[in-house]
KOLTORTI-717876 format. One record per residue (C-alpha): residue number from 1; residue in one letter; x, y, z. Coordinates in steps of 0.02 Angstrom, whole numbers. Layout:
// KOLTORTI-717876
 num residuo     xx     yy     zz
 NUM       a      X      Y      Z
...
//
This chain:
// KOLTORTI-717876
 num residuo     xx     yy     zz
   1       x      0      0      0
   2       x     50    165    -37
   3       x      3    309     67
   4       x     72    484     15
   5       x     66    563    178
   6       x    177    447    237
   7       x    284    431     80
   8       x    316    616    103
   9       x    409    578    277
  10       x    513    461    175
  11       x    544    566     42
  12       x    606    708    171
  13       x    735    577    241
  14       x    803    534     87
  15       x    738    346     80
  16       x    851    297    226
  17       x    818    138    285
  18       x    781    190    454
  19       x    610    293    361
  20       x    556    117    267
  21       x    565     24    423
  22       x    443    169    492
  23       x    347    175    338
  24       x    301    -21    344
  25       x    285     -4    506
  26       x    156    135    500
  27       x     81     40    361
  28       x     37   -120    442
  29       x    -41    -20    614
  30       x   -146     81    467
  31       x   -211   -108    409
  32       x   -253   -148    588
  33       x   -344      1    610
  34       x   -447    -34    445
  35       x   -474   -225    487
  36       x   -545   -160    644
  37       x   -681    -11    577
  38       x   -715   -163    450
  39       x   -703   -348    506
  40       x   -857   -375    382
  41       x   -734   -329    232
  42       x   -571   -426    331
  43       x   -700   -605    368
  44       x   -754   -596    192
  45       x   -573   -599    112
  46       x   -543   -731    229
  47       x   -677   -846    167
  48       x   -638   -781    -15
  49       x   -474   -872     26
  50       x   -531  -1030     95
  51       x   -664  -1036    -62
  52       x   -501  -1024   -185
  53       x   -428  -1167    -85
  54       x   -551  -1250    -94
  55       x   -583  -1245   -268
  56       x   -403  -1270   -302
  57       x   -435  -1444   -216
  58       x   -575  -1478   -310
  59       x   -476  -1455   -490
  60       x   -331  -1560   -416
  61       x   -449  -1686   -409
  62       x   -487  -1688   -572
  63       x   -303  -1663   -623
  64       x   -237  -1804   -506
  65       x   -407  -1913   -604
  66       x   -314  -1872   -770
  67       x   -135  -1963   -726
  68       x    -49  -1808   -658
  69       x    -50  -1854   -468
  70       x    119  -1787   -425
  71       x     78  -1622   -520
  72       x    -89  -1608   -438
  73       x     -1  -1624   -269
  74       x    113  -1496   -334
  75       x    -15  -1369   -362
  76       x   -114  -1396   -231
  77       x     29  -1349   -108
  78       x     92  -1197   -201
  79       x    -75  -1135   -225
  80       x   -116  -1145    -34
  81       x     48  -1040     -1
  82       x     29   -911   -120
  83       x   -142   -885    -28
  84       x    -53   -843    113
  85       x      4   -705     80
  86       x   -124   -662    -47
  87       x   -256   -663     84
  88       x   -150   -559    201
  89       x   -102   -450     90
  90       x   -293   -406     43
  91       x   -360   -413    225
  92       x   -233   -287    269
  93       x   -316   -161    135
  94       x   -477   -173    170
  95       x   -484     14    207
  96       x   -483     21    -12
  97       x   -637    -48      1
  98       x   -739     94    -37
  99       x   -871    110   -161
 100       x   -871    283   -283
 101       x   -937    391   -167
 102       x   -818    323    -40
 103       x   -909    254     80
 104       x   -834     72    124
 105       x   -909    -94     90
 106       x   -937   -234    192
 107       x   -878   -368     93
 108       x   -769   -398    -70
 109       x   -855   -370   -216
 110       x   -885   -460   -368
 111       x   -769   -381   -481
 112       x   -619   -394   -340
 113       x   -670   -564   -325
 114       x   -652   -597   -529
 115       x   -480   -502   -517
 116       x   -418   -582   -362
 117       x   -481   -753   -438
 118       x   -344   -732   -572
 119       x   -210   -691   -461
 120       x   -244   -839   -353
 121       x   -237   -964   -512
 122       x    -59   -919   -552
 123       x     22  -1063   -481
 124       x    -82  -1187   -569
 125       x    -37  -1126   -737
 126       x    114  -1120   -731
 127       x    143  -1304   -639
 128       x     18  -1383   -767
 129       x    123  -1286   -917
 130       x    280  -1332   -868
 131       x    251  -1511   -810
 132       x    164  -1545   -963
 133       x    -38  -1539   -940
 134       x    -62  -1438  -1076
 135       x   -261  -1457  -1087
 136       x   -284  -1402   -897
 137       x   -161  -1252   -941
 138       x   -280  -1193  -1075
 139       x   -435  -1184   -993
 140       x   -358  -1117   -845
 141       x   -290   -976   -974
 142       x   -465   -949  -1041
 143       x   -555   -938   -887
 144       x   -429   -793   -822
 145       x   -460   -692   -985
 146       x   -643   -723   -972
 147       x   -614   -674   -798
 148       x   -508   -506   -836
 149       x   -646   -455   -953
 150       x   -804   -487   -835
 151       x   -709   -399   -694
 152       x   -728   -230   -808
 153       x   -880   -255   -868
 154       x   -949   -289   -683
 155       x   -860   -142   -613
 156       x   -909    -29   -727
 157       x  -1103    -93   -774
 158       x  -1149   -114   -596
 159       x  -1047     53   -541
 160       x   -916    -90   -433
 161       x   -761     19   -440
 162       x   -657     46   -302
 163       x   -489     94   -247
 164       x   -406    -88   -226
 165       x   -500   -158   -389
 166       x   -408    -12   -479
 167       x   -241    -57   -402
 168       x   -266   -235   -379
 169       x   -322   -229   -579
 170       x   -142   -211   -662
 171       x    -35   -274   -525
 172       x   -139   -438   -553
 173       x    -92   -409   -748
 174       x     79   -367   -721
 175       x    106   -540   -606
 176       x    -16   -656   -743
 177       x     76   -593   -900
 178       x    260   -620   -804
 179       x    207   -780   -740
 180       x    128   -841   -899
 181       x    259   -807  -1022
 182       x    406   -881   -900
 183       x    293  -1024   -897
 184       x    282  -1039  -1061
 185       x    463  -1020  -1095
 186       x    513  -1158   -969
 187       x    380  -1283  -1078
 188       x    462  -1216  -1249
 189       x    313  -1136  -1320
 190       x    392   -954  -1337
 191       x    570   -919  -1374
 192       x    714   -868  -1247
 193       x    691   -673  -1352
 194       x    498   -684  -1301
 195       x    530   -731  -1102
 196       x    665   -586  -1086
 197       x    552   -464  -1186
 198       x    412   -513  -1068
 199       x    509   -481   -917
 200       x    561   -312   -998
 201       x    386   -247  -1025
 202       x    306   -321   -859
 203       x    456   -284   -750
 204       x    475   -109   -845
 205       x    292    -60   -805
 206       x    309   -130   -611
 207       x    455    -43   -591
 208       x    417    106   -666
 209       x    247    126   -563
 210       x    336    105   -404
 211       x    475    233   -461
 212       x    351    380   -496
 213       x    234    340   -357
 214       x    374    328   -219
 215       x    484    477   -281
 216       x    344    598   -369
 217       x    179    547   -286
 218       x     -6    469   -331
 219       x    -21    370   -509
 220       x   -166    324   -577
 221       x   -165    208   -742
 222       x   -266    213   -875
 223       x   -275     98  -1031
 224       x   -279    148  -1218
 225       x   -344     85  -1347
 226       x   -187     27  -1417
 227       x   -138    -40  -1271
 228       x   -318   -143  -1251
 229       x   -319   -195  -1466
 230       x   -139   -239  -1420
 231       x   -166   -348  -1269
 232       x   -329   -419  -1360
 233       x   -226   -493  -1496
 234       x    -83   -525  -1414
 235       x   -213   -653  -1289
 236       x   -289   -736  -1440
 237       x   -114   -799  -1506
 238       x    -63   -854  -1335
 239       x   -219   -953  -1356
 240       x   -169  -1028  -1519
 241       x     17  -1081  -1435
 242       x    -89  -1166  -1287
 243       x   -212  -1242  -1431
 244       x    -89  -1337  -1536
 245       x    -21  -1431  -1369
 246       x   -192  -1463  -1285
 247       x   -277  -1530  -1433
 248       x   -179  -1529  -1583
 249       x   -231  -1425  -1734
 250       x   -154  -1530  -1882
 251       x    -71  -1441  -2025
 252       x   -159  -1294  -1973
 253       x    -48  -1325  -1805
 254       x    107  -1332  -1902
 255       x     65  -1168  -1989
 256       x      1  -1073  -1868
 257       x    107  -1109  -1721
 258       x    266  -1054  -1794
 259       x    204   -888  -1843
 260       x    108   -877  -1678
 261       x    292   -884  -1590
 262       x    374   -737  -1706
 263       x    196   -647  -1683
 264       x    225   -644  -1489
 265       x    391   -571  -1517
 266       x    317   -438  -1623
 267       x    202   -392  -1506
 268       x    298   -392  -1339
 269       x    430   -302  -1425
 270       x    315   -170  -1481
 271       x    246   -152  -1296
 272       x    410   -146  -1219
 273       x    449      2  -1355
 274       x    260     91  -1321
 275       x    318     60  -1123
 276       x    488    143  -1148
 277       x    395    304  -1220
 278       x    264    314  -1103
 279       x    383    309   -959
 280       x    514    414  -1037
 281       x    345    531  -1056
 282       x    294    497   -888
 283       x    439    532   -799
 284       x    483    700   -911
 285       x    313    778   -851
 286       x    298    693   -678
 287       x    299    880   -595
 288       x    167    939   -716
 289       x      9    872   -602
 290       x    -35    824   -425
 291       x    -78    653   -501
 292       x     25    561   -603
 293       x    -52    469   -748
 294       x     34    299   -839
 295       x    -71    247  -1003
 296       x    -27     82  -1018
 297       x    -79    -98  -1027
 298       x    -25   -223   -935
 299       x   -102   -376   -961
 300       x   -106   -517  -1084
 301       x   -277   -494  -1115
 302       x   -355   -387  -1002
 303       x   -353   -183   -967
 304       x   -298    -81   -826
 305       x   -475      8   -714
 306       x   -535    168   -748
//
């Protein structure tokens, strides 16, 4: 979490580490505080988390039915451990909870729940890409896009905005899109040049966030429609690499996934260039308004909130 009034007292001490030690520790007495005025919002994250777990047992059941009993294992272990920290992590900033007019809600909503949902499946893609389960990795890839598009429409439609969804939104995108193209990589469906163009653009936009918000204040991202056409197509030919694997495609398969490898690079190396302007643009103009504002995309398939 990021809270300015506080970043300014680390700003004014010149990022010592005696000021980040203060600053976390100011920021996890600020979560207590919030867990407290809300333990509707903090119990309903909790059983958000135990619902993903126990979901994620459910689908290693199925996996482990399908031959793939060690991965399933596999899975199911990482998964509960990433939501450890997941959980925590959200419980801690409940106090985003807060609806448009900001008044605060008293349980996740739908459209967190969609975004959070596709953070928490991480794990499982990439153990059931790598180790070889390439069917389970596709639907699991096709229910996270269908999930990063119903989390916008939701949010917008039914008015479901609020401050974590809009953070949560392209941190979530940044951490799928890494996670999913290293994946990939390590089951030799991209190229070495796609994996370190991936890390360029995802780690670029990460890093870049945390740069202007620590050092210049507030950002707030918005997508473009570049950036959305862009991560559209680059999500349908990450679905025709998955294809070919899961179900075979034929001569069609022989065509297509070739080009679909030199398309990725295309298309990651145009992002990483688009990134490269936007945050040499970015940075240039930081001290032209109180808010900072990145227009990106981050996500494979997805778009960053409004």
């Amino acid at each position: 979490m990021f809270i300015e009034e506080y970043l300014q007292d680390v700003r004014a001490a010149k990022y010592s580490p005696a000021a980040w030690a203060r600053y976390i520790s100011r920021i996890w007495l600020r979560g207590r505080a919030d867990v407290s005025a809300n333990p509707g919002a903090a119990r309903s994250v909790l059983v958000l988390g135990l619902v993903f777990f126990a979901l994620t047992f459910a689908g290693c059941v199925l996996l482990g039915m399908s031959h793939a009993v060690d991965t399933a294992r596999r899975v199911l272990v990482a998964t509960g451990l990433w939501l450890i920290p997941l959980t925590t992590g959200l419980v801690l900033h409940v106090g985003l909870l807060r609806n448009r007019e900001g008044y605060s809600l008293s349980a996740i909503n739908p459209a967190t729940v969609l975004t959070v949902a596709r953070l928490a499946v991480v794990p499982a893609l990439c153990y059931t890409l790598v180790e070889g389960h390439a069917q389970a990795a596709f639907w699991i890839f096709i229910a996270a896009m269908a999930s990063d598009v119903l989390d916008g429409w939701l949010a917008r439609s039914m008015r479901q905005e609020t401050g974590l969804g809009k953070i949560l939104d392209p941190i979530t995108d940044i951490v799928f899109g890494l996670a999913l193209f290293l994946a990939m990589r390590a089951a030799g469906l991209v190229t070495p040049v796609a994996a370190a163009l991936a890390i360029l653009r995802y780690g670029g936009f990460l890093a870049g966030g945390f740069f202007l918000y620590v050092t210049h204040g507030p950002v707030r991202i918005n997508s473009t429609l570049p950036g959305k056409i862009g991560g559209l197509l680059l999500a349908v030919i990450v679905g025709f690499l998955l294809l070919g694997p899961a179900y075979g495609a034929g001569r069609f398969g022989y065509v297509l996934t070739p080009l679909a490898r030199d398309a990725v690079v295309v298309m990651l190396a145009a992002g990483v260039l688009h990134g490269a302007v936007l945050g040499w643009h970015n940075w240039k103009h930081a001290e032209d308004t109180p808010e900072k504002v990145i227009r990106a995309h981050f996500g494979a398939g997805g778009r960053a909130n409004p």
